[in-house]
C-alpha positions in Angstrom: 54.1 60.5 -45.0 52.7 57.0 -45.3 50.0 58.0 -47.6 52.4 59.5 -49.7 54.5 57.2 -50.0 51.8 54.8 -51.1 50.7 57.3 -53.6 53.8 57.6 -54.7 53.8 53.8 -55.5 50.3 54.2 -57.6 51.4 56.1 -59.4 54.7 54.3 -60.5 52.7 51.3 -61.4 50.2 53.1 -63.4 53.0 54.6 -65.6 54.8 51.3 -65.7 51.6 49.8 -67.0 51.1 52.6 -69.5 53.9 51.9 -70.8 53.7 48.2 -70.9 50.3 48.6 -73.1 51.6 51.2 -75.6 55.0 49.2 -76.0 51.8 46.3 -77.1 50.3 48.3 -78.8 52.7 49.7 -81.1 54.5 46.6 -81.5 51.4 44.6 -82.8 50.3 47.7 -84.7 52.9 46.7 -87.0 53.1 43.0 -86.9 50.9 41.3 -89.5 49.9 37.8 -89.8 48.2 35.0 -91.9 46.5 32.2 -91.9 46.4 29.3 -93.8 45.2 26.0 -94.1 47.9 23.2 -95.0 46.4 20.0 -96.3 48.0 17.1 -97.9 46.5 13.5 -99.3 48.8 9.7 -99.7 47.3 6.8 -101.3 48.7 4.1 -99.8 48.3 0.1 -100.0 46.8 -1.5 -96.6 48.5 -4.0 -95.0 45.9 -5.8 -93.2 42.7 -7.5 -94.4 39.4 -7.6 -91.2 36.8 -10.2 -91.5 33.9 -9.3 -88.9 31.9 -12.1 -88.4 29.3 -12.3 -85.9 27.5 -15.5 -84.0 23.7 -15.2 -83.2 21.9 -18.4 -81.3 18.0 -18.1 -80.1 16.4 -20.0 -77.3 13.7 -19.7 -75.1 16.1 -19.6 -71.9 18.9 -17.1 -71.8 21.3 -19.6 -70.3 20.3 -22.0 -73.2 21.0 -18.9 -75.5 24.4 -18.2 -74.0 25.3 -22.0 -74.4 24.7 -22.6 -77.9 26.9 -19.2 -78.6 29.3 -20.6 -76.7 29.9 -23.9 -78.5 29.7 -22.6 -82.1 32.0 -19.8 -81.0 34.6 -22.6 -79.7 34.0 -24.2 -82.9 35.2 -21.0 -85.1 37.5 -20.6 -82.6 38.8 -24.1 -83.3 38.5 -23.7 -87.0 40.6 -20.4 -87.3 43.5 -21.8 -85.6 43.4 -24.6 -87.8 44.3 -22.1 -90.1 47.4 -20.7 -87.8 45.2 -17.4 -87.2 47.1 -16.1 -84.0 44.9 -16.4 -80.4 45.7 -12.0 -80.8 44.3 -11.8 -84.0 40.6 -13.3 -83.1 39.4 -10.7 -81.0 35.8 -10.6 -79.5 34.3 -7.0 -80.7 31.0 -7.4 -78.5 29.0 -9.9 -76.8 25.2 -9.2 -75.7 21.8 -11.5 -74.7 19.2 -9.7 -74.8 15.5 -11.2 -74.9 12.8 -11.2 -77.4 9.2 -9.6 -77.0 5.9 -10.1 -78.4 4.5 -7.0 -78.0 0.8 -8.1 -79.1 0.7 -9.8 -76.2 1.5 -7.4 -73.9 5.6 -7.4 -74.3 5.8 -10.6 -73.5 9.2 -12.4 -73.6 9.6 -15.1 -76.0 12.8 -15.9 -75.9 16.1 -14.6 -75.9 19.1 -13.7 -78.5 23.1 -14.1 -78.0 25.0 -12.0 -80.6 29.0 -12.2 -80.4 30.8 -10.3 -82.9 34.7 -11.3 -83.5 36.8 -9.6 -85.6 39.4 -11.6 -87.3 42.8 -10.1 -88.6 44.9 -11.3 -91.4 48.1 -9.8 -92.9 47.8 -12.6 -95.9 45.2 -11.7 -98.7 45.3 -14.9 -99.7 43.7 -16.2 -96.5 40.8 -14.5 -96.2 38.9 -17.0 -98.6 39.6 -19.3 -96.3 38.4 -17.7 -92.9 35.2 -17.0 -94.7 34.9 -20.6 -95.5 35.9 -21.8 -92.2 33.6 -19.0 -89.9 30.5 -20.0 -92.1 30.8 -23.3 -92.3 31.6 -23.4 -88.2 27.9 -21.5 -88.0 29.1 -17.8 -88.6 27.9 -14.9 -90.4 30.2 -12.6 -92.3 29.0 -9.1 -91.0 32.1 -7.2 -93.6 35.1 -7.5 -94.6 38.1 -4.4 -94.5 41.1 -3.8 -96.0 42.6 -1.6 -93.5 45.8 -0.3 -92.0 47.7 -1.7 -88.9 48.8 0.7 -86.2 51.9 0.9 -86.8 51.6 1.8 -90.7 48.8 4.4 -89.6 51.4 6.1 -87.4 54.1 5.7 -90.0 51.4 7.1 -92.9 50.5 9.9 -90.4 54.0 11.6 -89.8 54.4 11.6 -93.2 51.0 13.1 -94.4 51.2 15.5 -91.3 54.8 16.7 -92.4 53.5 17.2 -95.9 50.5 19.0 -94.4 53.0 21.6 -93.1 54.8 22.2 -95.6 51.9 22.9 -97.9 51.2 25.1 -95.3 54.5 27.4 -95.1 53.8 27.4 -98.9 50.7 28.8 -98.9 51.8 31.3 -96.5 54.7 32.2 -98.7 52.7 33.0 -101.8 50.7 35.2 -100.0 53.3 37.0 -98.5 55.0 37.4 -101.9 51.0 38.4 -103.4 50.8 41.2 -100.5 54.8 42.0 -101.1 55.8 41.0 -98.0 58.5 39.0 -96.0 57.2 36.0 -94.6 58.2 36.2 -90.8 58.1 33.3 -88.1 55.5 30.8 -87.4 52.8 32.1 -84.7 51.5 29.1 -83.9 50.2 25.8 -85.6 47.2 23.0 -84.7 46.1 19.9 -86.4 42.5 20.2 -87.2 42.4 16.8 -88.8 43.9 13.6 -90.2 42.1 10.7 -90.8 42.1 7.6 -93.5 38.6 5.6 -94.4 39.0 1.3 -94.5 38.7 -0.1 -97.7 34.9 -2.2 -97.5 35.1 -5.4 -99.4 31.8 -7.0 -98.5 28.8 -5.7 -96.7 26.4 -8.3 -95.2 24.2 -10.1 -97.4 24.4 -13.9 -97.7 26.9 -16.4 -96.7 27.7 -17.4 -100.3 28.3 -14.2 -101.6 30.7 -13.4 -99.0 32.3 -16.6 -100.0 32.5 -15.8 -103.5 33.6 -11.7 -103.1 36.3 -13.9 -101.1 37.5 -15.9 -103.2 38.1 -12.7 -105.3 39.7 -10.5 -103.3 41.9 -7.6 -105.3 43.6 -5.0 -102.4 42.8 -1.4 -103.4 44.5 2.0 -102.1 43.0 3.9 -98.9 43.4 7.2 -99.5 45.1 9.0 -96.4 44.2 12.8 -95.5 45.9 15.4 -93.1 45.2 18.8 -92.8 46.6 21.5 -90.6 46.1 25.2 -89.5 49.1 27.5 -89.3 49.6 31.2 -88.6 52.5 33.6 -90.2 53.6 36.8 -89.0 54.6 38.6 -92.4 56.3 41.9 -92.3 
């Protein structure tokens, strides 16, 4: 009886999931979709202008090394709030010592190097002439200089390009559905595969006076933003 009854049981839930899989596989017999890429592009005007600069001192001790960083850091330090540069917008990017070989006599240290690299941030165009002037003239060297976007106009920037993504998306899938004849049904499912926006570069590294004179200069130009997502349409 017990045997049976567990047969019995079998064999309900092999029917039950016979049925499940042909009620799947009829249903998505006849269930299309589509998929499409959405992209979308805003040139926008940065709101923030970067000067990297970066402080390098030699010496044959590594303490002596560290020390000599130190004071012409205080001094650009000093000099930028001269200039009512907020303590938050001089922030140290790196700081290293590393020493110095000479490797014809075996890798032997000769000295040591301390590299700090700050990066400065400035919302007034006008002012980055004078944060050039200041850092080199303090002992700095001007690594670049960005025009660039803050955090929260890169957020704002990306809702906007991301919304615009999608729509281009539901448009694309809506042509195609009326190409094929169809009905455009409801979204499947949808992923960003990318957004991103490239900094402005003003200056590259070269000399102290040309970065003072590209400066002195200095004309804001659009960054172009880009979104781009990936959506999937049932059409019917």
């Amino acid at each position: 009886i017990v045997m049976k009854k567990i047969s019995s049981h079998i064999i309900i839930a092999v029917l039950i999931i016979i049925i499940l899989l042909g009620t799947f596989y009829f249903y998505n017999k006849d269930t299309q979709t589509v998929e499409v890429i959405g992209n979308a592009q805003l040139s926008v005007l940065p709101d923030q202008a970067l000067v990297y600069l970066q402080i390098e001192t030699k010496d044959k001790s590594a303490e002596e090394a560290k020390n000599k960083n130190a004071l012409i850091t205080n001094k650009v330090i000093s000099s930028l709030t001269n200039l009512r540069i907020k303590q938050e917008n001089i922030q140290t990017e790196n700081y290293n010592i590393y020493p110095e070989y000479d490797y014809e006599k075996g890798r032997e240290i000769t000295g040591y190097t301390a590299s700090n690299y700050i990066k400065v941030i400035t919302n007034d165009f006008n002012n980055v002439g004078k944060i050039v002037d200041s850092s080199v003239n303090s002992g700095a060297l001007i690594n670049y200089i960005n025009f660039e976007l803050s955090t929260e106009k890169s957020n704002e920037y990306k809702k906007l390009v991301l919304a615009e993504a999608s729509k281009d998306s539901k448009e694309k899938a809506q042509a195609i559905a009326d190409g094929l004849d169809k009905k455009l049904g409801s979204l499947v499912s949808i992923s960003s595969s990318n957004y991103n926006y490239m900094p402005y570069p003003l200056y590259r590294a070269e000399t102290a006076q040309d970065a003072k004179a590209v400066a002195t200069t200095i004309q804001p130009k659009n960054l172009e933003i880009s979104a781009s997502i990936k959506a999937i349409y049932k059409i019917r």
